[in-house]
C-alpha atoms as one frame of an Amber mdcrd trajectory, in Angstrom:
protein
-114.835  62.389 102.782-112.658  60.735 100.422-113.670  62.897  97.678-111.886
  65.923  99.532-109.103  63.730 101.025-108.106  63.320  97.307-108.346  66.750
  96.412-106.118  67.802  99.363-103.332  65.027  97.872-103.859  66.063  94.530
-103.066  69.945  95.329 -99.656  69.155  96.981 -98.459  66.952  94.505 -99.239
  69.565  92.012 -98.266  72.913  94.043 -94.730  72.663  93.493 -94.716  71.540
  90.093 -96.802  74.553  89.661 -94.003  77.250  91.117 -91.386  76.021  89.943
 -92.886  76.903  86.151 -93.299  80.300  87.400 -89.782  81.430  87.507 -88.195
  84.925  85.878 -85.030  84.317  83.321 -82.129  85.809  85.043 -81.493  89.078
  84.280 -77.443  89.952  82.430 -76.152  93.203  84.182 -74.024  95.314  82.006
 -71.452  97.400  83.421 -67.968  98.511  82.698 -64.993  96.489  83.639 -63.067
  99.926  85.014 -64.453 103.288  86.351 -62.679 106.517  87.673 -63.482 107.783
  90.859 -66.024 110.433  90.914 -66.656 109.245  87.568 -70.945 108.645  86.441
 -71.018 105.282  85.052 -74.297 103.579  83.762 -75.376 100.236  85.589 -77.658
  98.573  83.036 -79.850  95.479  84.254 -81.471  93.406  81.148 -84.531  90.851
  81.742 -87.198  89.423  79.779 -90.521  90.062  80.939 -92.856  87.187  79.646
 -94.780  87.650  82.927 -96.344  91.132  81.397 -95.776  91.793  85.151 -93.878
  95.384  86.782 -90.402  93.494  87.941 -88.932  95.298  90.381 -84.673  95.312
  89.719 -82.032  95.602  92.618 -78.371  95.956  92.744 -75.966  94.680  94.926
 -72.308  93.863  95.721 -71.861  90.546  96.418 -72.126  89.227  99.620 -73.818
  92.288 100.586 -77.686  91.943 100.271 -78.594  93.906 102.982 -77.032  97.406
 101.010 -78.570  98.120  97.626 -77.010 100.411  95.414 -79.914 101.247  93.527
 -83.267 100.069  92.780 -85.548 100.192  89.491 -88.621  98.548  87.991 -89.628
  97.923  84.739 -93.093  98.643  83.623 -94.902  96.327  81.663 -93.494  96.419
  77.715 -89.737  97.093  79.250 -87.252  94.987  79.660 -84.322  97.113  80.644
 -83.420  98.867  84.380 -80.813 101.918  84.262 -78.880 102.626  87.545 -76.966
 105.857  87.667 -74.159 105.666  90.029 -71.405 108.434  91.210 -68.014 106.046
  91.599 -66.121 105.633  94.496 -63.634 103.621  95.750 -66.110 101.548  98.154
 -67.350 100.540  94.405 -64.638  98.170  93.292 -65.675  94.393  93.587 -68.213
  92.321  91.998 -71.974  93.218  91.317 -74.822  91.404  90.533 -78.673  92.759
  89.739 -81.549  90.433  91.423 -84.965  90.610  89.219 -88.576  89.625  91.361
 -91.932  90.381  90.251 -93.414  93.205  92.101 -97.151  92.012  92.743 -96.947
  88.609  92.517 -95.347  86.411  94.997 -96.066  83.200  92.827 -92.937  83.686
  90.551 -89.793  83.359  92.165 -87.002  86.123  91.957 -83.531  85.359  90.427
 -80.154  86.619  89.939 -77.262  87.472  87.606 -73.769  86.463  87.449 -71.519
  88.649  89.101 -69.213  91.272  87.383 -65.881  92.872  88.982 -65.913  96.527
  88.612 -61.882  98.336  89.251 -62.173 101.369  90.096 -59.470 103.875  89.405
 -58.596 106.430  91.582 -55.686 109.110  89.877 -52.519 108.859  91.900 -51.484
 112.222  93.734 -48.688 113.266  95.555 -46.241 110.835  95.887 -43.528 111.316
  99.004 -40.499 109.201 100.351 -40.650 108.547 104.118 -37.326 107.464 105.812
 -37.532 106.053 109.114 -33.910 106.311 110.150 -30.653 108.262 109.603 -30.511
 109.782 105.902 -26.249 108.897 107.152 -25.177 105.556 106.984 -22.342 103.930
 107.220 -21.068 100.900 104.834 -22.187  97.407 105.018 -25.872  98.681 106.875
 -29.129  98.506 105.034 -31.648 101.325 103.455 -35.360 101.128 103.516 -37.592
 103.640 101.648 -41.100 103.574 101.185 -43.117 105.990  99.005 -46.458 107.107
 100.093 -49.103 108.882  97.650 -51.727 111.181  99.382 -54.267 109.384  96.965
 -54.259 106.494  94.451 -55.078 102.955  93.741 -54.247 100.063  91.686 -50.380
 101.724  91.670 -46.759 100.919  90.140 -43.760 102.513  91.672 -40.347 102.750
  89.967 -37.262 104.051  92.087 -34.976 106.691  91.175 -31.087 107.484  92.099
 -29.507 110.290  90.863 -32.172 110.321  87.762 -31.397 106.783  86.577 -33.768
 103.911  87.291 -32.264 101.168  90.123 -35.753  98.785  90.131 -38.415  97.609
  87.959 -41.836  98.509  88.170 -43.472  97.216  90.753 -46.912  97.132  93.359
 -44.598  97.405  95.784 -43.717 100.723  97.693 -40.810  99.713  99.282 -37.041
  99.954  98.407 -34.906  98.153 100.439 -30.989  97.886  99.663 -28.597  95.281
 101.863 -25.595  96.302 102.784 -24.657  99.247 101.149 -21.479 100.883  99.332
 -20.417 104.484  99.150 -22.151 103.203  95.587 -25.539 104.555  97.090 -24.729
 107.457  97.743 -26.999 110.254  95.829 -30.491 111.353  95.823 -33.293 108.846
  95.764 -36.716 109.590  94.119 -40.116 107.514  93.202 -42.504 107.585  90.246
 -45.818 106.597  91.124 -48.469 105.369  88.268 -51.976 104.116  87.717 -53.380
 103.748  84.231 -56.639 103.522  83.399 -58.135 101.824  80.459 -54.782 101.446
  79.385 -55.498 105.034  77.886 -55.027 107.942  80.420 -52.063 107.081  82.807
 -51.291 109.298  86.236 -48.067 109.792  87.460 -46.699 111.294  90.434 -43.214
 111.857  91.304 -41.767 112.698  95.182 -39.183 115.219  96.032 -35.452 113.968
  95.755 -34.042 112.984  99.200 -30.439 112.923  99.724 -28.903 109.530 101.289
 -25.291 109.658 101.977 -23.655 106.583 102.653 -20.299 106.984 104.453 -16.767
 105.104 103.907 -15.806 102.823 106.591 -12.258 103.312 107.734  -9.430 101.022
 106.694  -7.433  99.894 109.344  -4.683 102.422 109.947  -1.222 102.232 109.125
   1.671 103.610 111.188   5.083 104.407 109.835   7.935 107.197 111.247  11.137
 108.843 109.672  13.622 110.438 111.753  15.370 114.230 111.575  17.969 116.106
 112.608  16.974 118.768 114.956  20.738 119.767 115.977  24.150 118.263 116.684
  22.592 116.633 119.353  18.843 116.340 118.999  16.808 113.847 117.208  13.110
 113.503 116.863  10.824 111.148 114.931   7.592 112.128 112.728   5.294 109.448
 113.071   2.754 109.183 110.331  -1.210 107.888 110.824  -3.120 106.775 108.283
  -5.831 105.337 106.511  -6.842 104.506 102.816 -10.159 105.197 103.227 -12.769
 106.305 105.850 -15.583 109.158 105.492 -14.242 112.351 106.836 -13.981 113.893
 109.465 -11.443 111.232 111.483  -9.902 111.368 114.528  -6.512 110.363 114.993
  -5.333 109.223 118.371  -1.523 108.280 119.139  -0.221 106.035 121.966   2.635
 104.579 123.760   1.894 101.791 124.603  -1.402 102.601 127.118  -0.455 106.072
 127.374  -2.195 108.558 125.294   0.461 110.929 123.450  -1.572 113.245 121.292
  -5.067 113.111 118.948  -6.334 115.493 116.282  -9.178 115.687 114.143  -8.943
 116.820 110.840 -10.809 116.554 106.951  -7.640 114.300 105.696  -6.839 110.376
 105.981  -3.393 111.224 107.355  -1.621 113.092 110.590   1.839 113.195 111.871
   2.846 113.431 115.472   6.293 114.908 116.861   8.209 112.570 119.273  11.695
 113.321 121.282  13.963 109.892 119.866  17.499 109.002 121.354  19.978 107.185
 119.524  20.403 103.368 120.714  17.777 103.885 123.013  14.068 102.004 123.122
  11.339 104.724 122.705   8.508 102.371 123.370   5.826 100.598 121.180   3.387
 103.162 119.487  -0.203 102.664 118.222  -2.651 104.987 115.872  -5.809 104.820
 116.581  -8.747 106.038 113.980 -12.238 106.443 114.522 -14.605 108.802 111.871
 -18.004 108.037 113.739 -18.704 104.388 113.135 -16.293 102.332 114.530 -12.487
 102.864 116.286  -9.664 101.036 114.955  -6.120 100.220 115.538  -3.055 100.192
 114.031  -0.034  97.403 114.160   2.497  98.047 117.076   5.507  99.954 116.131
   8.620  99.932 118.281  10.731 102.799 117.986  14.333 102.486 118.556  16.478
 104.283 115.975  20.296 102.599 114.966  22.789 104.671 113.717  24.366 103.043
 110.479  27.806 100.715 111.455  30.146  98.727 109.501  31.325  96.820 108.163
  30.020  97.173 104.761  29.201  94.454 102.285  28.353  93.441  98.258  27.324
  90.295  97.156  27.270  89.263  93.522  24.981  86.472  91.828  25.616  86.174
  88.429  23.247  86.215  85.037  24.302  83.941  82.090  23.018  83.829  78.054
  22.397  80.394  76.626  26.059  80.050  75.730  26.748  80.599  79.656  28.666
  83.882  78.961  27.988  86.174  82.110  25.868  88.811  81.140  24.893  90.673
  83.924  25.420  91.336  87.359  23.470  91.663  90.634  25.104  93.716  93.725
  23.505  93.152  96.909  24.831  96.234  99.308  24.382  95.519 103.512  25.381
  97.330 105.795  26.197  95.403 109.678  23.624  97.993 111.586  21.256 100.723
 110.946  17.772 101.141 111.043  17.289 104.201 108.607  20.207 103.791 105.907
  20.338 105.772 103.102  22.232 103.751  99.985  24.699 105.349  97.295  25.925
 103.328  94.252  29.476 104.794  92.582  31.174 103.645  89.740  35.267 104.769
  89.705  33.664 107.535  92.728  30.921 108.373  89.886  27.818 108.369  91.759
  24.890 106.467  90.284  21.687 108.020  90.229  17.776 105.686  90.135  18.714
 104.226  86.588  21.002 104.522  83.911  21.259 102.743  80.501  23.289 100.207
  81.833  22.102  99.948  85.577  19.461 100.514  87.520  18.817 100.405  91.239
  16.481  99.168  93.382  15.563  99.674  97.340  14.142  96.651  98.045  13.729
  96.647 101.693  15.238  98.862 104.158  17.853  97.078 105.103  19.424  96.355
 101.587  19.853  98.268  98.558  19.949  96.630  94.987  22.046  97.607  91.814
  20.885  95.510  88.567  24.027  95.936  86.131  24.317  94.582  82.705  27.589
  93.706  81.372  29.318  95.573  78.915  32.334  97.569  77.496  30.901 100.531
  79.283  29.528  99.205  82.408  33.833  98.009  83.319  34.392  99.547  86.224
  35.061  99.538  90.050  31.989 100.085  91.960  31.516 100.271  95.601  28.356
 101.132  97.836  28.191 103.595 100.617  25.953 103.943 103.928  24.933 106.800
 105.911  21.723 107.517 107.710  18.597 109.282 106.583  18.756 111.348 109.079
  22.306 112.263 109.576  24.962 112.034 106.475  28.011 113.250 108.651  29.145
 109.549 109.004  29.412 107.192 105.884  30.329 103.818 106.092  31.890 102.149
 102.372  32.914  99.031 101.359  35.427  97.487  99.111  35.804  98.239  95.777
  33.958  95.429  93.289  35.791  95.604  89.646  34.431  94.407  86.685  35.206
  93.225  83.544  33.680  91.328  80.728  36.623  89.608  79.836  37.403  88.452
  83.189  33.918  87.432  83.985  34.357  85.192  81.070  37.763  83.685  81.766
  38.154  80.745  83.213  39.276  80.730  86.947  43.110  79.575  87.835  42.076
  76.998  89.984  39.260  75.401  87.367  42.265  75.629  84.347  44.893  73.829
  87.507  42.193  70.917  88.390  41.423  70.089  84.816  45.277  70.139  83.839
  46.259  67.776  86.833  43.233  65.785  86.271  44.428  65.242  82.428  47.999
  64.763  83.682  46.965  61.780  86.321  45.057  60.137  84.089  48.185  60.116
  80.996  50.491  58.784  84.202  48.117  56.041  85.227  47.247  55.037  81.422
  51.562  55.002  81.047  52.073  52.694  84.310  49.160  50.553  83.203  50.895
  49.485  80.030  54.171  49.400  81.405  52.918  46.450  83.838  51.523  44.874
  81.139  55.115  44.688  78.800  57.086  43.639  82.226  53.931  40.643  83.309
  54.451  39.721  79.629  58.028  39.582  79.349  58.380  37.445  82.714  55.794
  34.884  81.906  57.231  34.544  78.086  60.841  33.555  79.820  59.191  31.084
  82.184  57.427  29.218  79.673  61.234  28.896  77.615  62.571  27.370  80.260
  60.246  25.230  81.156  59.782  24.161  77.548  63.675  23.497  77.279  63.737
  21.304  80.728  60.724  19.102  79.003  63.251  18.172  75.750  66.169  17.126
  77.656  63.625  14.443  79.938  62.020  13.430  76.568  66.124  12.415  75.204
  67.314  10.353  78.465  64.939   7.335  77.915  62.209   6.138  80.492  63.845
   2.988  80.945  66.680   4.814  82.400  64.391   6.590  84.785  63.194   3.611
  85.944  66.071   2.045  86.746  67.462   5.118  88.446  64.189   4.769  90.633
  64.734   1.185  91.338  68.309   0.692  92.428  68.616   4.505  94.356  65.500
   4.613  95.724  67.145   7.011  99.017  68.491   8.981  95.547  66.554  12.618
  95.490  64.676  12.504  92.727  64.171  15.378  89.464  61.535  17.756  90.315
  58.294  17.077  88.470  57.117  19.569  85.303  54.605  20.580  87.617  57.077
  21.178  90.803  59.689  23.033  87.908  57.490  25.259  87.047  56.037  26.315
  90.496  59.304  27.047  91.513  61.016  28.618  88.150  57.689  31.231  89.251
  59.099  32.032  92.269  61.918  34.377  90.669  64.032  35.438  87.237  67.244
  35.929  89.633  66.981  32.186  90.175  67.731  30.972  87.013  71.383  30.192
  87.025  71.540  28.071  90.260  68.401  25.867  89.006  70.061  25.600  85.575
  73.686  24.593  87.059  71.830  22.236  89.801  70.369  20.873  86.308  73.457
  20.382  85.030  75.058  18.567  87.585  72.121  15.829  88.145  72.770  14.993
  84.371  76.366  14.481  85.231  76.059  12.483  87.723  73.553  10.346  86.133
  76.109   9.912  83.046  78.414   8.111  85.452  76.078   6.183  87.183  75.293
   4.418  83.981  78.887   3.867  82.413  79.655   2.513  85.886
């Protein structure tokens, strides 16, 4: 009993040591890394056969064991399986070959690493399919897409007008934001697939024509005004619009009211409209639409102004570095009119666009512009006349401008009078100014004799005499002091001879006073 228990243990502990030493080498599959459709391409399955056992060889995609593409077994003395195989497209992905021995269970199977296989199908007829409207306006987008009727593994290039607009690329789509007039033309692909960098396939589609339409500007509105008769007047209003695909449709209105519309292969229209003078005709609109979108025009009143007076130039002046006047600038108004017509003259010479000393300009309706430059031959009288556009029965001038180089240059009357009695005032004042000064200078030169003369005769009479003078006639009026003399010799020259003879007589008087 424990004889065979001990067999039994011994067996499974050496069973699997046993199969696992009987196990095939994988086999190596050789195939081709690309194959055209339709194509016979050799599958080639390698193994060694140490076993000197039939091995029975299998191929299959990966993943996919249940779906042989081929099977083959190797007699005895071989070591190499051959599968034949007619390629599709169902071919393309990875193989692998699985080697087993055929009548022997014992020896496990095995398998080979996997190989990709791309298979390459010729690209034929390529076409452009174009969901929408082959018309579009600006600003919307364009989608293409190129189908082929067969084909893998392809590269698409887009055409417009014969010249390439993208890369190659996998993908069969062309789509273009926002288009411009730009994009107009006829679009075209190139399909390709190349195999074994050798033979290349190429398919072109048929040209389709896109046409990508001008969006209309916004319309202007403008009108002139003619003479029908003595008495009748119309305006010719003018619609339109710098760009826009054609056909357009031009609508006019007053106001809400609708006047007229036409449709025509041009960008511009005129309408007729009855117009009395001084009168308001309303407030017109255009109104353009080619398909996409309508649009408006500004508001235009129209009320038409004969021309009226009075007349008027205005100068401004142009000056060289040395400020000599140069040339001239005549601004011509007129007081009312709405369509004036301006004419320049020189001594009743009329002036035409531009000359070789002039040239005018219409600036704005309103106002007319003559640019003159200042010369011997541009001397002159000019003057500007107004009449209407419309009507040049009735002419409105103004006053006659003259110029002259030389009195363009001269200094003005009044300028030459300022600047004289300027210099004049100022020789007076200087004059006066030292005047004062000799008379100040004379006056305080005689005050400062006298007083210097009155100090010589006090110095000769003694103090002692002075004192006794002070002593005994004390109710005596006393000899101004230097101080008081000379306060008062300030108050006037005329003066002088009563305040010397007063002077006189206090000596006298004290002469006696002391012989007494």
């Amino acid at each position: 009993m424990f004889a065979f228990i001990s067999v039994v243990i011994l067996g499974m502990c050496c069973c699997p040591k046993a199969n696992d030493e009987f196990v095939l080498d994988p086999p190596r599959l050789v195939i081709p890394s690309v194959a055209l459709v339709k194509y016979i391409v050799e599958f080639e399955c390698e193994i060694y056969n140490e076993y000197n056992e039939p091995i029975l060889l299998k191929l299959f995609k990966v993943g996919n064991r249940d779906d042989a593409f081929g099977e083959y077994t190797v007699p005895i003395g071989e070591n190499t399986g051959t599968f034949l195989q007619i390629i599709k497209l169902s071919h393309e992905g990875y193989f692998e070959c699985e080697a087993s021995v055929q009548n022997n269970t014992n020896i496990n199977a095995t398998v080979s690493e996997p190989h990709y296989l791309r298979v390459i199908e010729p690209v034929k007829d390529a076409e452009i399919f174009h969901s929408g409207p082959k018309e579009l306006f600006e600003g919307n987008n364009l989608e293409l897409e190129c189908k082929v009727a067969s084909g893998n593994n392809v590269s698409y290039v887009w055409h417009l007008d014969g010249q390439i607009i993208s890369p190659s690329s996998l993908e069969n789509k062309l789509t273009i934001n926002r288009i411009t007039s730009e994009h107009s033309g006829f679009y075209s692909c190139v399909a390709t697939n190349i195999f074994n960098e050798t033979l290349k396939f190429t398919s072109r589609s048929s040209d389709v024509f896109i046409t990508v339409k001008d969006l209309l500007s916004k319309p202007n509105i403008s009108f002139t005004v003619l003479k029908e008769d003595s008495q009748s007047f119309f305006a010719i209003i003018t619609c339109q619009s710098e760009k826009g695909a054609l056909p357009i449709t031009f609508s006019l209105y007053n106001n809400t009211e609708l006047v007229n519309n036409v449709t025509i292969e041009e960008r511009n229209t005129t309408f007729r409209v009855p117009v009395v003078m001084d009168q308001d005709g309303g407030s017109f609109k255009c109104h353009a639409n080619n398909g996409d979108q309508t649009l408006h025009s500004q508001s235009l009143p129209l009320k038409v102004v004969p021309v009226g007076g009075p007349v008027t130039i205005e100068s401004q002046d142009s000056m060289a570095e040395n400020y000599e006047v140069i040339g001239l600038t005549f601004y011509c108004k007129a007081a009312k009119g709405s369509h004036p017509r301006f004419q320049w003259f020189l001594n009743d010479t009329l002036l035409n666009q531009s000359g070789d000393f002039y040239r005018v300009v219409d600036r704005v309706p309103s106002e007319s512009i003559l640019l003159l430059s200042v010369g011997r031959i541009s001397s002159g009288a000019y003057r500007c006349k107004v009449s209407d556009s419309f009507d040049n029965t009735t002419a409105v001038s103004s006053k006659r401008r003259y110029v002259n180089k030389k009195d363009l240059n001269r200094l003005p009357t009044f300028v030459v009078a300022v600047v004289f009695g300027c210099f004049t005032f100022l020789i007076l004042l200087v004059s006066f100014c030292c005047l004062f000064g000799v008379i100040f200078r004379q006056k305080q030169f005689g005050e400062k004799s006298l007083l210097y003369l009155e100090m010589e005769k006090q110095d000769a009479s003694g103090g002692d005499e002075e004192e006794l003078l002070t002593d005994e006639e004390p109710d005596e009026p006393m000899a101004p002091r230097e101080d008081e003399f000379y306060q008062e010799s300030l108050a006037s020259v005329d003066e002088w001879p009563d305040l010397e003879q007063e002077r006189k007589t206090l000596e006298d008087e004290e002469d006696e006073e002391v012989e007494v």
